[in-house]
N, C-alpha and C positions, 0 to 999 in steps of 0.2 A: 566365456563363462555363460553356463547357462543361468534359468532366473531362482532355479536352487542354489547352487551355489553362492551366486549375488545374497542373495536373502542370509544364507546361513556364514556368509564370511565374516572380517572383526570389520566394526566399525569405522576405520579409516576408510577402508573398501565401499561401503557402504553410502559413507559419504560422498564419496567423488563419483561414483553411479549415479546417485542424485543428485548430483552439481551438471550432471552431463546432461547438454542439449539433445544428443542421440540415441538418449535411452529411453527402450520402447513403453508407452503408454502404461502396459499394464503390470510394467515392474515398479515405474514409479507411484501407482496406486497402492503395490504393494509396500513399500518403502514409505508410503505414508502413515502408515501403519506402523512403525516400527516404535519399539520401545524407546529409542535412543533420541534426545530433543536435537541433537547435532542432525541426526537424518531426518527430522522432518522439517527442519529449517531448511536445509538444501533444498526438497523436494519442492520449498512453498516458494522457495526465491529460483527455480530453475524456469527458463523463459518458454520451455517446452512442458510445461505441467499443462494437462486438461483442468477445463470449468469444471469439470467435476470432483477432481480431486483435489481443486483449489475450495470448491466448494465445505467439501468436510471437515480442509485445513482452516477454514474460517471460524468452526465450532470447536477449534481444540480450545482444549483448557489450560495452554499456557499462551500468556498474551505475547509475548515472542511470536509466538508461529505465527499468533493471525496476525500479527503486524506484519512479518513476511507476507503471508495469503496476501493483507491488504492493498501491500504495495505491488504486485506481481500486476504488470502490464495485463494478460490475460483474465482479470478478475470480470464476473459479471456485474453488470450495475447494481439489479436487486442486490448483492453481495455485497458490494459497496454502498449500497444504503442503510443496510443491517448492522453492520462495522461503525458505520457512522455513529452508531449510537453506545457503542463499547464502553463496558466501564473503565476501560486502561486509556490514558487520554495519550498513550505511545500508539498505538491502534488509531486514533481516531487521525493525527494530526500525519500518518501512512494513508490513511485514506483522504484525506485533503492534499496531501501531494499527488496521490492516480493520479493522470491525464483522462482518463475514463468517468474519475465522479462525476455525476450529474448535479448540474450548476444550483438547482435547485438543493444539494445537499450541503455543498460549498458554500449556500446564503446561510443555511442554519447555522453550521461550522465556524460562519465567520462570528458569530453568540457564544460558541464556546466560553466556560471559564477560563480555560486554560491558555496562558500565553502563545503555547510552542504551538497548539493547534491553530491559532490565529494567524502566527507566521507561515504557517503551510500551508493558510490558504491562500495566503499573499502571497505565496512562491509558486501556485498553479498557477499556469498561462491560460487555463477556462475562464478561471473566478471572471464574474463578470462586471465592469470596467463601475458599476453604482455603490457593488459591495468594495472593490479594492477603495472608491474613494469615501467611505466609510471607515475602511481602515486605515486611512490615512491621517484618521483624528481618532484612532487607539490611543488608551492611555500607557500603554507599554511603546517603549521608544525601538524595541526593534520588531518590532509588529507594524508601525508606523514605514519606519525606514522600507522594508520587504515590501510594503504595498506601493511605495513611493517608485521602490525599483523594479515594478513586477512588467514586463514589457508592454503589455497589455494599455498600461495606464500609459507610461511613455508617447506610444502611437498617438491616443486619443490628446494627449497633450502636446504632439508635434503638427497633427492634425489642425489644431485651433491657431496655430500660428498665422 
């Protein structure tokens, strides 16, 4: 198939073009574009998407997507610091799981209101080892728990033995 045809097929088609690791650069640029939220979720969760069209997946206006963008292994930092600040707290707590956030975003994040964001920061193996044990006298008990089990902490606590 060429990248008209791609472009102009139904939607199942569509999707699984953007789900493919092998599809070239500048179809899945195009495909981000698509009217359809099913194909630009594919496109934001595909581990071969460029910074760039992860980038403008970050400014869509359904937080779906940029929670996909967020989490996509390939996301840039700046991009992940922007996210951080989302008003959907499904975005923010995808961006405290990257292994790519900057730890410095991860301290803010561990402030968060929101519970679920707190536990993803317990659950990066970045977060660094002062904020997990700050989360470990959270007043939410599985925000506690995730810090207590974050490996990170474990080492520093097998360390002292």
């Amino acid at each position: 198939m060429d990248k008209n045809e791609i472009l102009n097929s139904d939607c199942d088609v569509r999707v699984s073009v953007a789900r493919n690791p092998n599809t070239p650069v500048d179809v899945l640029m195009e495909l981000a574009k698509d009217s359809d939220y099913d194909v630009r979720v594919s496109v934001a969760e595909n581990p071969s998407t460029s910074v760039d069209v992860l980038t403008e997946l970050a400014k869509d206006r359904d937080w779906y997507i940029r929670s996909y963008a967020a989490c996509n292994p390939n996301m840039l930092v700046d991009v992940l610091t922007e996210l951080s600040k989302d008003s959907d707290y499904i975005v923010r707590c995808l961006v405290a799981r990257n292994p790519n956030t900057p730890t410095g975003v991860l301290t803010e994040l561990a402030k968060d209101s929101q519970w679920a964001v707190r536990v993803s920061v317990a659950c990066n193996p970045n977060t660094p080892v002062e904020v997990l044990t700050k989360l470990t006298k959270d007043s939410d008990f599985d925000v506690r728990r995730h810090a207590a089990g974050n490996p990170k902490l474990k080492e520093v606590l097998t360390d002292k033995k």
